[in-house]
N, CA, C and O atoms as a GROMACS GRO file, in nm:
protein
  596
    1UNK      N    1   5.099   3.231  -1.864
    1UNK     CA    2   5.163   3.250  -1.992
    1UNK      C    3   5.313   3.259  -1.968
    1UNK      O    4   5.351   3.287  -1.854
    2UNK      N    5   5.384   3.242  -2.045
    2UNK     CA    6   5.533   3.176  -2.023
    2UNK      C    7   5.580   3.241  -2.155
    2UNK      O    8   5.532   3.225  -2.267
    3UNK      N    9   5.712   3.338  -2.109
    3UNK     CA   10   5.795   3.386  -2.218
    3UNK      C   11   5.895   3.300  -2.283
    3UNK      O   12   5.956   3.221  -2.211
    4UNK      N   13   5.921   3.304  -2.409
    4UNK     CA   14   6.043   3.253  -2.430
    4UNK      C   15   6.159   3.373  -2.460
    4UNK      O   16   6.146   3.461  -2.545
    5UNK      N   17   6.216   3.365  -2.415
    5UNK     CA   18   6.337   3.504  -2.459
    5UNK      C   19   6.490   3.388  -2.483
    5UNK      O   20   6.523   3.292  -2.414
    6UNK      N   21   6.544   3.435  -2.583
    6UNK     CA   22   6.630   3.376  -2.665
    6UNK      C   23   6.775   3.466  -2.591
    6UNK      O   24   6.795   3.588  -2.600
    7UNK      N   25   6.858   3.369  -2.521
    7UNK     CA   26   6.959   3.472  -2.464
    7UNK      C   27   7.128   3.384  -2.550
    7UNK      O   28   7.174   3.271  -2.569
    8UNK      N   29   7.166   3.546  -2.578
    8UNK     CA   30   7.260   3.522  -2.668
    8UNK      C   31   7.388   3.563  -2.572
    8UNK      O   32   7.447   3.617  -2.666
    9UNK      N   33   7.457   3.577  -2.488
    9UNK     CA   34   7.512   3.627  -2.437
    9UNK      C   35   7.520   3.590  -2.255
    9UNK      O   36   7.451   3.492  -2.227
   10UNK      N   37   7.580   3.642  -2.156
   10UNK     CA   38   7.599   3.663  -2.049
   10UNK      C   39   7.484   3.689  -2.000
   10UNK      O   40   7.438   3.788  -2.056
   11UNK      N   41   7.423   3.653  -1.929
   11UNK     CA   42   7.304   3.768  -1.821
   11UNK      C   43   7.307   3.847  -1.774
   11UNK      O   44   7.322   3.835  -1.652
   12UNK      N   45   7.295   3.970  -1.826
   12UNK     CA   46   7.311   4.173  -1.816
   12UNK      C   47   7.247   4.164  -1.670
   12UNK      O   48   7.149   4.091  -1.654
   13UNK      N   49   7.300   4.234  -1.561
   13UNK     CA   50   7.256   4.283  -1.460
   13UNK      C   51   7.136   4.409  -1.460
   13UNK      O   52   7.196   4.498  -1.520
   14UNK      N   53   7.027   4.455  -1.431
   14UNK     CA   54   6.961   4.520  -1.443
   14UNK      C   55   6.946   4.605  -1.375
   14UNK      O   56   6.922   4.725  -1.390
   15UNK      N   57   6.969   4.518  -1.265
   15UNK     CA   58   7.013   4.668  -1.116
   15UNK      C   59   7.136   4.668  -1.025
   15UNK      O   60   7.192   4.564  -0.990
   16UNK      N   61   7.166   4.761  -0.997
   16UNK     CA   62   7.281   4.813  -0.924
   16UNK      C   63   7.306   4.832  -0.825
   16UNK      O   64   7.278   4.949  -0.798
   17UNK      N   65   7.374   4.746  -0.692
   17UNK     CA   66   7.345   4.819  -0.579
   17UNK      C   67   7.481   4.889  -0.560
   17UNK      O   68   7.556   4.901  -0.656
   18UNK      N   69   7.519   4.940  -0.423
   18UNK     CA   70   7.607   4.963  -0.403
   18UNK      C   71   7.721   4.878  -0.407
   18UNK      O   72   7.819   4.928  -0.461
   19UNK      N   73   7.730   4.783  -0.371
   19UNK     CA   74   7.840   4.688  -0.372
   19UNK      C   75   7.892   4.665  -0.506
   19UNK      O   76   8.009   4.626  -0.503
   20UNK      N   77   7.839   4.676  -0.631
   20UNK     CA   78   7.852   4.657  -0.749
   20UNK      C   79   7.951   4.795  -0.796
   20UNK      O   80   8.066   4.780  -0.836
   21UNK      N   81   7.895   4.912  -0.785
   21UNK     CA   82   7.979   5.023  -0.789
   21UNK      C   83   8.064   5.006  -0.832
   21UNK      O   84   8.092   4.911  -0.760
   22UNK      N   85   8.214   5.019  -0.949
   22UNK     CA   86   8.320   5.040  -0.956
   22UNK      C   87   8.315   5.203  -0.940
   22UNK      O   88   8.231   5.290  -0.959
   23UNK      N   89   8.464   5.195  -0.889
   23UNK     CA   90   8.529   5.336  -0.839
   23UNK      C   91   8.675   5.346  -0.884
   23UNK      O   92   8.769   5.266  -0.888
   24UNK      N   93   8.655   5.484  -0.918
   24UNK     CA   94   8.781   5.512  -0.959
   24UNK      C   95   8.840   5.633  -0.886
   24UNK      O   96   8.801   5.658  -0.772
   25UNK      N   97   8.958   5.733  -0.964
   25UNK     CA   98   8.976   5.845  -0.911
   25UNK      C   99   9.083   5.912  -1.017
   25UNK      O  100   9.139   5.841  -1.100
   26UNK      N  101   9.103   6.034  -1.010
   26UNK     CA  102   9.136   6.108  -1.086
   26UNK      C  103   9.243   6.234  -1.005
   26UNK      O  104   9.262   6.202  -0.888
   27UNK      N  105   9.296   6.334  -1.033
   27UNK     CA  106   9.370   6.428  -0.945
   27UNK      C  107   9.218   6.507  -0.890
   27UNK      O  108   9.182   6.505  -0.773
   28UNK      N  109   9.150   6.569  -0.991
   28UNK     CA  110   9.064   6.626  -0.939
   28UNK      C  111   8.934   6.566  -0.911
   28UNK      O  112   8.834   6.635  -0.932
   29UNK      N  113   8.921   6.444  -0.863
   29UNK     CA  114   8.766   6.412  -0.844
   29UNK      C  115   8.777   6.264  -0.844
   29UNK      O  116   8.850   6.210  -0.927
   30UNK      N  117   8.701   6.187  -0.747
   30UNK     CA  118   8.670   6.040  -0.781
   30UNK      C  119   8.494   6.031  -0.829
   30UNK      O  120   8.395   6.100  -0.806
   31UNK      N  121   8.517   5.926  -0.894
   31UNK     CA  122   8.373   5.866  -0.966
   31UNK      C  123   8.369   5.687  -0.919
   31UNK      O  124   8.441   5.595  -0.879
   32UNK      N  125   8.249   5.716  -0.952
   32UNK     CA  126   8.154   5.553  -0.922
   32UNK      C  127   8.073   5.539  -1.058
   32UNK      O  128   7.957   5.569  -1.082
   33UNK      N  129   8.172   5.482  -1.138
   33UNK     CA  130   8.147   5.399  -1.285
   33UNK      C  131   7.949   5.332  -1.252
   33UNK      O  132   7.930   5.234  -1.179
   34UNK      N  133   7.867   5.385  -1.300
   34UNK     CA  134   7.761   5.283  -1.225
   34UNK      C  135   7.665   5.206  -1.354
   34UNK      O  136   7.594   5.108  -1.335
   35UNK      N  137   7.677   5.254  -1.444
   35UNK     CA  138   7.665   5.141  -1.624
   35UNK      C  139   7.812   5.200  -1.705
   35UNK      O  140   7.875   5.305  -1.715
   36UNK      N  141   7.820   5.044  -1.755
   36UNK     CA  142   7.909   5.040  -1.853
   36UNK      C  143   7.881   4.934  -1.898
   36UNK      O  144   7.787   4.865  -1.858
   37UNK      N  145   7.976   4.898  -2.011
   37UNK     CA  146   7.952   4.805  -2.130
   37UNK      C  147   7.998   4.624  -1.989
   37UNK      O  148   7.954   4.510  -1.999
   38UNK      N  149   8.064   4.664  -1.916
   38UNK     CA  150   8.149   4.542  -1.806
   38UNK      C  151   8.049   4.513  -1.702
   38UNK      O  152   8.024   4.401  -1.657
   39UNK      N  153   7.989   4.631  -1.665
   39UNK     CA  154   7.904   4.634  -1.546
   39UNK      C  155   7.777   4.569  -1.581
   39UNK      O  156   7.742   4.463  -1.529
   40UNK      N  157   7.711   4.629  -1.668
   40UNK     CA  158   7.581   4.598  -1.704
   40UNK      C  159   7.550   4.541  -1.849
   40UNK      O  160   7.452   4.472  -1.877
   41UNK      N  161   7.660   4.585  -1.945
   41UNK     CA  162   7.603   4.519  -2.040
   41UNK      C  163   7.597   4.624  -2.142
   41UNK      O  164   7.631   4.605  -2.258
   42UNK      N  165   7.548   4.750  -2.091
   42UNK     CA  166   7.518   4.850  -2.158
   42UNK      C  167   7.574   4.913  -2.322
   42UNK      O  168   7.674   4.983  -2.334
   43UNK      N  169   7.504   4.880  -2.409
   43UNK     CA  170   7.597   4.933  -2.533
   43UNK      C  171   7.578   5.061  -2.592
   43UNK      O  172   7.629   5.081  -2.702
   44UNK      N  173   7.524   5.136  -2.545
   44UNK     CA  174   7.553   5.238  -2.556
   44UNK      C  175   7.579   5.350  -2.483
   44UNK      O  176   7.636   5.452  -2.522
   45UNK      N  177   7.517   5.318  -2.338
   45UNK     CA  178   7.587   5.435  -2.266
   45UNK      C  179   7.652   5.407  -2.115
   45UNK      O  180   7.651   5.298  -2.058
   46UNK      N  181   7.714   5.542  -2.059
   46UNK     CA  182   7.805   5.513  -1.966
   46UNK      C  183   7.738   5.610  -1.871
   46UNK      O  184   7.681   5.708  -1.918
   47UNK      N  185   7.741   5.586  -1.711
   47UNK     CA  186   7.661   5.628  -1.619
   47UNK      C  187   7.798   5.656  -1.527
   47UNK      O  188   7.884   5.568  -1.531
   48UNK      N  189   7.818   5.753  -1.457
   48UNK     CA  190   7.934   5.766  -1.353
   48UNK      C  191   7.897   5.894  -1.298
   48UNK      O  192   7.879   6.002  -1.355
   49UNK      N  193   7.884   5.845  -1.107
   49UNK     CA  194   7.894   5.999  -1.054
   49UNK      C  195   8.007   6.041  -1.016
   49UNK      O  196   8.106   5.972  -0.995
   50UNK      N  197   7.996   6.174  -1.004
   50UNK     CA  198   8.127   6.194  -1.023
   50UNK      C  199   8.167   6.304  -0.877
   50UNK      O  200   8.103   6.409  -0.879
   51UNK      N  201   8.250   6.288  -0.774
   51UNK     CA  202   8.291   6.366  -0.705
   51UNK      C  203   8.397   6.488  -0.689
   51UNK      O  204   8.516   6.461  -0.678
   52UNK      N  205   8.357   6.608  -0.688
   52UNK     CA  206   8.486   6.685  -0.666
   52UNK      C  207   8.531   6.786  -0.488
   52UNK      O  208   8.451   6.870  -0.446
   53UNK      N  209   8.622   6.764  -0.434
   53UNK     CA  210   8.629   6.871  -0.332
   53UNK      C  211   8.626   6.963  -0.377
   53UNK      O  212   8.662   6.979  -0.494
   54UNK      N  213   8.581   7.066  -0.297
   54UNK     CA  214   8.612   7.222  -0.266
   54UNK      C  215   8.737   7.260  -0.408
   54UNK      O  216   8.802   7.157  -0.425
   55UNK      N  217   8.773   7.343  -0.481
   55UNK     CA  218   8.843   7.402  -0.590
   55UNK      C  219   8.911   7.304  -0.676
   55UNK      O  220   9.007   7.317  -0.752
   56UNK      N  221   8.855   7.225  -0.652
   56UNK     CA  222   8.880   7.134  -0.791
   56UNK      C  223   8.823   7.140  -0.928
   56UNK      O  224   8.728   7.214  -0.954
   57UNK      N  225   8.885   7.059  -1.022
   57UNK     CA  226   8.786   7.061  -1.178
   57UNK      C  227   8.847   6.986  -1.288
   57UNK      O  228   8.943   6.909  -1.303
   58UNK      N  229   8.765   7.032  -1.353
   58UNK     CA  230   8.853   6.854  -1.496
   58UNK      C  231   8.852   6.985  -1.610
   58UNK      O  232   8.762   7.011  -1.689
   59UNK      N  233   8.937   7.032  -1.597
   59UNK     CA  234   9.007   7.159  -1.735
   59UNK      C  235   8.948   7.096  -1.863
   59UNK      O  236   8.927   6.981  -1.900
   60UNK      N  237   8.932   7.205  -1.909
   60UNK     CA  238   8.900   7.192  -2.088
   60UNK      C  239   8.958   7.059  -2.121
   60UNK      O  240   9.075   7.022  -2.110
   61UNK      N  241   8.803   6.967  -2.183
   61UNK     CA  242   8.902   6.857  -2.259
   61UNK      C  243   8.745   6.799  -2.344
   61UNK      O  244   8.645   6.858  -2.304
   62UNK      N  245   8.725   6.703  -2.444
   62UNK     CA  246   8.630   6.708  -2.548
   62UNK      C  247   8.636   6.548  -2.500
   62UNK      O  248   8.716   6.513  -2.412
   63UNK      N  249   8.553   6.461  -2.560
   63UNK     CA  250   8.498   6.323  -2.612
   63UNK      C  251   8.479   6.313  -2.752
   63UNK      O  252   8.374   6.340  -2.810
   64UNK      N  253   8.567   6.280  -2.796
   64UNK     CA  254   8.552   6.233  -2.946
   64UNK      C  255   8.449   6.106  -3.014
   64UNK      O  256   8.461   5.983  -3.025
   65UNK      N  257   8.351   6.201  -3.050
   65UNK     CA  258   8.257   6.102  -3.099
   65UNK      C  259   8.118   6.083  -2.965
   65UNK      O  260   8.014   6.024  -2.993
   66UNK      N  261   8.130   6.114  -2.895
   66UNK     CA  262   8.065   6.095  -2.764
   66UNK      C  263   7.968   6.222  -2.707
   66UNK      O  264   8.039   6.316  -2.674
   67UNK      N  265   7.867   6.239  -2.694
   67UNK     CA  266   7.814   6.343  -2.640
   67UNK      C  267   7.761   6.302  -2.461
   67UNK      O  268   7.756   6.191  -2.409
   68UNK      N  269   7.736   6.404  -2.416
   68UNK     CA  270   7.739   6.376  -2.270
   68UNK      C  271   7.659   6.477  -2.194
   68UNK      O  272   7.667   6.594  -2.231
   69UNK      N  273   7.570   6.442  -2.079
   69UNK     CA  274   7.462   6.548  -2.067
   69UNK      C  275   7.548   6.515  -1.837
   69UNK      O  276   7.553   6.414  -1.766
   70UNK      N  277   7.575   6.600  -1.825
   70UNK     CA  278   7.605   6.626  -1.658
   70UNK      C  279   7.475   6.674  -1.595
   70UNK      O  280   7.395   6.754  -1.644
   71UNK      N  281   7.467   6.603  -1.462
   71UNK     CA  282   7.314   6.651  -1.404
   71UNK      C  283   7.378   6.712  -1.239
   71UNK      O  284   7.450   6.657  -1.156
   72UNK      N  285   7.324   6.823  -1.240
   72UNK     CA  286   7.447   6.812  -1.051
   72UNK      C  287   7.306   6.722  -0.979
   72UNK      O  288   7.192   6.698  -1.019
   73UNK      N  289   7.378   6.690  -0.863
   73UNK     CA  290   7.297   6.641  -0.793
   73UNK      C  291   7.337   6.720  -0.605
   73UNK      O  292   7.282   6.698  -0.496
   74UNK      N  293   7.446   6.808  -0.642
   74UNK     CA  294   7.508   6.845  -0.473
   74UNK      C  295   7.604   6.936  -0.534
   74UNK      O  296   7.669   6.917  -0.638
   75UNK      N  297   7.606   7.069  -0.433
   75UNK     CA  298   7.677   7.196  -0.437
   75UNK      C  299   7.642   7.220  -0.621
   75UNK      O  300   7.548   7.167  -0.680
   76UNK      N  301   7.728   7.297  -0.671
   76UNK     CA  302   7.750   7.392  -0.742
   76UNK      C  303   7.861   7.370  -0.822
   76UNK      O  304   7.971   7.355  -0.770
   77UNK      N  305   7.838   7.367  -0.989
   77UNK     CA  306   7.963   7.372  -1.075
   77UNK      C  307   7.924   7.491  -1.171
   77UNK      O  308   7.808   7.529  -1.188
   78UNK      N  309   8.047   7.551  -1.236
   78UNK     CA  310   8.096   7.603  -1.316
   78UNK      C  311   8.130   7.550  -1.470
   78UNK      O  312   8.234   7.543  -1.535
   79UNK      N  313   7.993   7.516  -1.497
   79UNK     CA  314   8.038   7.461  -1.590
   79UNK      C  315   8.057   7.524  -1.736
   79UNK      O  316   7.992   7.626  -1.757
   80UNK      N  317   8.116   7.491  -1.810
   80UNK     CA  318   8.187   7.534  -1.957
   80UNK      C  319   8.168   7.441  -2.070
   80UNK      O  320   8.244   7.349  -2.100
   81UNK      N  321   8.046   7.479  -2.138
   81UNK     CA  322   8.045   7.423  -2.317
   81UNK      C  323   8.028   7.488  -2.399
   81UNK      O  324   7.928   7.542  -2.446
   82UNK      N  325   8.202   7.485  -2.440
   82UNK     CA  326   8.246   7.556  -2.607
   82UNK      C  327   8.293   7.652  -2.480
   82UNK      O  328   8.324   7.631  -2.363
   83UNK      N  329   8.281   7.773  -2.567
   83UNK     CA  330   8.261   7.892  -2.522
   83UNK      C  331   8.181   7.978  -2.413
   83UNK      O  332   8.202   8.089  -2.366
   84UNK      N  333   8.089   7.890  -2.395
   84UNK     CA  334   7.959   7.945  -2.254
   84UNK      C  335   7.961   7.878  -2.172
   84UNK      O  336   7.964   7.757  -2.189
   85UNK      N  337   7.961   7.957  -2.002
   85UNK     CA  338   8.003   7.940  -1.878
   85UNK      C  339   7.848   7.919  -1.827
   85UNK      O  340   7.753   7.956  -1.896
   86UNK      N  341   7.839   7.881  -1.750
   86UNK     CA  342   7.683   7.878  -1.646
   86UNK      C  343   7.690   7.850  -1.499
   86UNK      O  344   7.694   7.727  -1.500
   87UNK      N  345   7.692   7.875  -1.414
   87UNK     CA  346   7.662   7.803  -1.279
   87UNK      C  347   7.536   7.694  -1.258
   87UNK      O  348   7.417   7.728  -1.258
   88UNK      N  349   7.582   7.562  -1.241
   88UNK     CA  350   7.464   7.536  -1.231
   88UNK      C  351   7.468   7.427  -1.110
   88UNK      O  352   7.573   7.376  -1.072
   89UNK      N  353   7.351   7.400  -1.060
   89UNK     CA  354   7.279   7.406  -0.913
   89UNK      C  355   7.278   7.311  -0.905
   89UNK      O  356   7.339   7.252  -0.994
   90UNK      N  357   7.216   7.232  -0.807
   90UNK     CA  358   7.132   7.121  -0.793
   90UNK      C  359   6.996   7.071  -0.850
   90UNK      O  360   6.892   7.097  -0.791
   91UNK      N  361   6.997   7.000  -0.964
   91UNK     CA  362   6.874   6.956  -1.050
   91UNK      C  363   6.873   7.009  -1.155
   91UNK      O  364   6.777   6.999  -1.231
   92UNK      N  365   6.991   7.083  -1.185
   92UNK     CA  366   7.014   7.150  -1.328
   92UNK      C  367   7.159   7.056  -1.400
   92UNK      O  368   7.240   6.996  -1.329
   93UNK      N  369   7.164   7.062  -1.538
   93UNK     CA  370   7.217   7.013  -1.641
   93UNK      C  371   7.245   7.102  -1.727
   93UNK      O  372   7.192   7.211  -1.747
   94UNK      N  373   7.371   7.028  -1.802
   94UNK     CA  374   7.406   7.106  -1.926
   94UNK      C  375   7.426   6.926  -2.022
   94UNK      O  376   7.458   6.810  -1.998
   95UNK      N  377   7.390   6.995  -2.108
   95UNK     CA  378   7.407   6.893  -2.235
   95UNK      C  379   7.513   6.940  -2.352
   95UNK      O  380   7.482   7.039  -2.419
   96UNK      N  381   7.672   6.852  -2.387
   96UNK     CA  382   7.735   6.866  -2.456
   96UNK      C  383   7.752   6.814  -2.533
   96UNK      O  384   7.781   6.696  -2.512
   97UNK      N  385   7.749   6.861  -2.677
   97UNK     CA  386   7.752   6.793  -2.788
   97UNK      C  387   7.875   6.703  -2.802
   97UNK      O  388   7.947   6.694  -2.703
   98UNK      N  389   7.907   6.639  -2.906
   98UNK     CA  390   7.992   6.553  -2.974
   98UNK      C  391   8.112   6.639  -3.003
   98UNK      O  392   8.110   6.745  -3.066
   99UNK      N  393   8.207   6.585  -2.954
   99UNK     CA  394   8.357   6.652  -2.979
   99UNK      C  395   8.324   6.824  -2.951
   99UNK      O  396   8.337   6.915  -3.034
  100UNK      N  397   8.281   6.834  -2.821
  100UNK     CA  398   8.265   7.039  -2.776
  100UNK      C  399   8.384   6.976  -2.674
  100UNK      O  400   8.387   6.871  -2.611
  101UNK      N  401   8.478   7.084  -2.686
  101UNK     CA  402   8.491   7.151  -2.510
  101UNK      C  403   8.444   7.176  -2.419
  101UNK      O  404   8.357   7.262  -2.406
  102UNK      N  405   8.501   7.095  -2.318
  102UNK     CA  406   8.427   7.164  -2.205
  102UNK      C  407   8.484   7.169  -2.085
  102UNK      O  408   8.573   7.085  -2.091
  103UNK      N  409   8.484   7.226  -1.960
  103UNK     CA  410   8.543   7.215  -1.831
  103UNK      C  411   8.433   7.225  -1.728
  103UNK      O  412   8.318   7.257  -1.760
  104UNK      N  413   8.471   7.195  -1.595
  104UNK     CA  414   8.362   7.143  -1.498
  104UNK      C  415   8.467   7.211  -1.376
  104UNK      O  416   8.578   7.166  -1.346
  105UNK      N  417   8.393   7.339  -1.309
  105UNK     CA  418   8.524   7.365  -1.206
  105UNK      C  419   8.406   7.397  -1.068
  105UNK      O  420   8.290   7.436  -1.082
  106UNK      N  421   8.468   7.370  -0.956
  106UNK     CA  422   8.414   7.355  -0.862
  106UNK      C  423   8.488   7.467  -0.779
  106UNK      O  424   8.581   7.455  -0.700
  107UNK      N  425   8.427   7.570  -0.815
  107UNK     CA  426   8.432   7.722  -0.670
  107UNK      C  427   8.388   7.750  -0.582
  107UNK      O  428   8.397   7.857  -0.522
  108UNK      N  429   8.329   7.654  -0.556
  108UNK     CA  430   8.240   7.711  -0.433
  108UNK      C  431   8.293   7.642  -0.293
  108UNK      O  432   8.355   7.538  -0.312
  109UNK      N  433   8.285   7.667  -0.208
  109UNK     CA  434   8.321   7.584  -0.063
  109UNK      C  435   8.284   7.466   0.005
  109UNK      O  436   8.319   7.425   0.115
  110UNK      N  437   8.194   7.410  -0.093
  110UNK     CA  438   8.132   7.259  -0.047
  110UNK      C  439   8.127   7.132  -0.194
  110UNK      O  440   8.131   7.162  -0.313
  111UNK      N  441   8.120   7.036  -0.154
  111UNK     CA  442   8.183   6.930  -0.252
  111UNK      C  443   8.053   6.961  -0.368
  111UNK      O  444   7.943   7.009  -0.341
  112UNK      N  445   8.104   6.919  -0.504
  112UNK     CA  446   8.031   6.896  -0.608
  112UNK      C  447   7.972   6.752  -0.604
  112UNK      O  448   8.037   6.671  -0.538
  113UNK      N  449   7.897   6.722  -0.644
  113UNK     CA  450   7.840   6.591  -0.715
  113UNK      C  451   7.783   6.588  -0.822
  113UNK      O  452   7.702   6.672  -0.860
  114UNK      N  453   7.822   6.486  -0.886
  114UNK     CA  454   7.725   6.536  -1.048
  114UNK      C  455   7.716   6.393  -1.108
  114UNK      O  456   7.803   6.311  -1.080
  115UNK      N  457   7.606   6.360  -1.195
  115UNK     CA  458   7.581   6.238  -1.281
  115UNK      C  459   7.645   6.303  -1.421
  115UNK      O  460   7.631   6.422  -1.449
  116UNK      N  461   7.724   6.200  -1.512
  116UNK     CA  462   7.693   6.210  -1.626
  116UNK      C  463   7.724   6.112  -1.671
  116UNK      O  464   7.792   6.023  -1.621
  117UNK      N  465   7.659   6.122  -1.811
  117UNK     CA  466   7.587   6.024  -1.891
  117UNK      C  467   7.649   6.054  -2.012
  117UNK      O  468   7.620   6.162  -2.064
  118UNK      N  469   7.754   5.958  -2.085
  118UNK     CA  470   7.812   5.950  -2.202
  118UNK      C  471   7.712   5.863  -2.319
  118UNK      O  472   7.635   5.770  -2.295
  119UNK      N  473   7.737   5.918  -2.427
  119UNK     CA  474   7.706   5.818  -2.535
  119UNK      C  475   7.736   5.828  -2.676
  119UNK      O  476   7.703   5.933  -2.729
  120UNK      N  477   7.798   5.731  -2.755
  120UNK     CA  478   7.836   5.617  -2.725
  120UNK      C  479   7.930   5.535  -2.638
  120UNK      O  480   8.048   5.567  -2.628
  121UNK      N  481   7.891   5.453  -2.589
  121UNK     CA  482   8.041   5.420  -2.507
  121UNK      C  483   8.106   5.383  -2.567
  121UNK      O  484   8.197   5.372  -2.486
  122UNK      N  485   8.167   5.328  -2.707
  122UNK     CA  486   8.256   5.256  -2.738
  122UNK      C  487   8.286   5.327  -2.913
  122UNK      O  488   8.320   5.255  -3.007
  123UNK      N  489   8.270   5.450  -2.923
  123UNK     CA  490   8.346   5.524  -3.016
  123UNK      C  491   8.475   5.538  -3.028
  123UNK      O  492   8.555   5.554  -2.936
  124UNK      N  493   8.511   5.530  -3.208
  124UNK     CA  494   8.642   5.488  -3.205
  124UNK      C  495   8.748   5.605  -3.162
  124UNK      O  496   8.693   5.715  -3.152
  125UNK      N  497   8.904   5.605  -3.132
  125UNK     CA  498   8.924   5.708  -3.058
  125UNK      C  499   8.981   5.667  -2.930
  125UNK      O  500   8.976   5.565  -2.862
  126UNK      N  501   9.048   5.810  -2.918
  126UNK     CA  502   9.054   5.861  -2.752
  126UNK      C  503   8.877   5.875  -2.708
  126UNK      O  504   8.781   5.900  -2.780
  127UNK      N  505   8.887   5.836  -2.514
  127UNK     CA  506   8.756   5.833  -2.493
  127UNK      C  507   8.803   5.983  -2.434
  127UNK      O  508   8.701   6.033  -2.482
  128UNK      N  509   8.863   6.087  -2.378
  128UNK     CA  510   8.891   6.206  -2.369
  128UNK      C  511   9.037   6.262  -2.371
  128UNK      O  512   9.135   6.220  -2.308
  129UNK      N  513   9.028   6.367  -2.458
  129UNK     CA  514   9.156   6.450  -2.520
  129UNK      C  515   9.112   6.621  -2.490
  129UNK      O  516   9.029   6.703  -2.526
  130UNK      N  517   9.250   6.607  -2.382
  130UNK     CA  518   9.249   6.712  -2.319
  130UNK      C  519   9.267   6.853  -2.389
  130UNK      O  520   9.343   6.840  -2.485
  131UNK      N  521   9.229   6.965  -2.375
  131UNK     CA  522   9.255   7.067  -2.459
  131UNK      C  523   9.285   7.172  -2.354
  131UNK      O  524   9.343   7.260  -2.417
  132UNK      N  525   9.280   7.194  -2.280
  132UNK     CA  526   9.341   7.300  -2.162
  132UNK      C  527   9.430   7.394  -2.184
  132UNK      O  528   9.419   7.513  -2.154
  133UNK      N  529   9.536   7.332  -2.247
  133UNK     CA  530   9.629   7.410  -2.306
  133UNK      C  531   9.641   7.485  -2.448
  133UNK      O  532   9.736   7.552  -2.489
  134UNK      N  533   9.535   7.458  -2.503
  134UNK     CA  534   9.524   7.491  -2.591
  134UNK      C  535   9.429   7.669  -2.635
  134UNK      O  536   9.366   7.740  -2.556
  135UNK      N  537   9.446   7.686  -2.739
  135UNK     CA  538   9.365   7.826  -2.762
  135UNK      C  539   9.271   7.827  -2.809
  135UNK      O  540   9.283   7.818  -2.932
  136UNK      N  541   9.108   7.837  -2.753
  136UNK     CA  542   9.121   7.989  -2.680
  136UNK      C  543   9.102   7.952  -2.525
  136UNK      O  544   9.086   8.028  -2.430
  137UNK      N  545   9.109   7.817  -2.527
  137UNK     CA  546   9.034   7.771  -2.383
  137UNK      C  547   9.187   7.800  -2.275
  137UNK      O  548   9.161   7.768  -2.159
  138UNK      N  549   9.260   7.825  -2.285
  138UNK     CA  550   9.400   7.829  -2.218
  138UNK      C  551   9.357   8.002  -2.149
  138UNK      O  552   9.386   8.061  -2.045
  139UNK      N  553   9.284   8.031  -2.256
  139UNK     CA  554   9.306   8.213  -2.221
  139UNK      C  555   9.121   8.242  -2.181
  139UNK      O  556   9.075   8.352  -2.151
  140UNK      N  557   9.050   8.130  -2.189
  140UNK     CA  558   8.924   8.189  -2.095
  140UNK      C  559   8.918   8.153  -2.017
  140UNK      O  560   8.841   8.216  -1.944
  141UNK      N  561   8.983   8.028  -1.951
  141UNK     CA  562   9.004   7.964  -1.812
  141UNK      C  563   9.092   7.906  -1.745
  141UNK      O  564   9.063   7.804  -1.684
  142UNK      N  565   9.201   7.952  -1.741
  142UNK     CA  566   9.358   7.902  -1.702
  142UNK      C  567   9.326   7.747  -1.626
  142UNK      O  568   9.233   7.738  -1.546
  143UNK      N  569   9.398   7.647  -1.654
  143UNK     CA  570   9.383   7.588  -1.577
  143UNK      C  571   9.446   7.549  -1.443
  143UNK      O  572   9.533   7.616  -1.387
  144UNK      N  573   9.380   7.400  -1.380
  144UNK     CA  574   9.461   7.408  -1.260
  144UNK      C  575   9.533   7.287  -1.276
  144UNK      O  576   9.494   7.177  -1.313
  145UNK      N  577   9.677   7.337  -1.234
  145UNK     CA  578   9.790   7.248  -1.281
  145UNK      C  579   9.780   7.087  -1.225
  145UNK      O  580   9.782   7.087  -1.102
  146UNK      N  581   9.769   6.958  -1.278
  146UNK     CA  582   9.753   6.855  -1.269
  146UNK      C  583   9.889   6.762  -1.281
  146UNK      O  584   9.937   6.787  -1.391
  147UNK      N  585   9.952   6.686  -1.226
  147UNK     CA  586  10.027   6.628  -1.251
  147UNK      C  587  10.000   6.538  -1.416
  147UNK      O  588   9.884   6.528  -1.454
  148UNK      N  589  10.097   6.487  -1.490
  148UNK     CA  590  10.077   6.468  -1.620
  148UNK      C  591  10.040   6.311  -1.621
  148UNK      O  592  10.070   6.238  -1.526
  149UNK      N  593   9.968   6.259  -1.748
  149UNK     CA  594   9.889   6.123  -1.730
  149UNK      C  595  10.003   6.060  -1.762
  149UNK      O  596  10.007   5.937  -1.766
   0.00000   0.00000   0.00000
């Protein structure tokens, strides 16, 4: 038996190896972009792990329009949505709503790793707007000073 499938477009990659990977980097942390709308095709969501050393972190900042669920996969984060702090482990997650605050800080003495998973990818907007400085998140978690974008 023989499919017909009607292709409107490019041929979406389905799997990923390493070599495919885009990588990026940030002051506090590099990531490996691993779905996106370029990579795979993907229209609605965005896949990136994300690395931090030893006392690093990505200060209070929101996704407009975008909700996003972080999974650790190595060491230990500090993580922050809205208002509530958690430590969480290896094989644990936090799930953040649409336009929350949040920060991701890495205290502990060995590197973080973490998956997360955006969606939508292509909401209109800033894809993140930092709030760090702002109140009340300025005064529950000072941040750590970053050179400016």
């Amino acid at each position: 038996m023989t499919a017909n499938y009607a292709r409107t477009g490019p041929r979406m990659k389905h799997f990923i190896t390493v070599a495919d990977v885009q990588h990026g980097s940030f002051p506090w942390c590099t990531v490996e972009w691993m779905s996106n709308p370029e990579l795979v095709g993907a229209k609605e969501l965005l896949l990136e792990r994300a690395t931090f050393p030893p006392g690093e972190a990505h200060n209070f900042h929101k996704h407009p329009g975008r909700e996003e669920i972080i999974y650790v996969i190595e060491g230990e984060a500090d993580q922050w949505v809205g208002g509530e702090v958690r430590r969480l482990k290896n094989g644990e997650m936090a799930h953040i709503p649409m336009d929350t605050p949040h920060a991701t800080f890495n205290l502990g003495p060995d590197t973080l790793r973490f998956l997360a998973i955006l969606s939508p990818v292509n909401a209109p907007g800033e894809f993140t707007v930092d709030v760090f400085d702002e109140e009340p998140w300025v005064t529950l978690r000072p941040p750590i000073p970053y050179p400016k974008k």
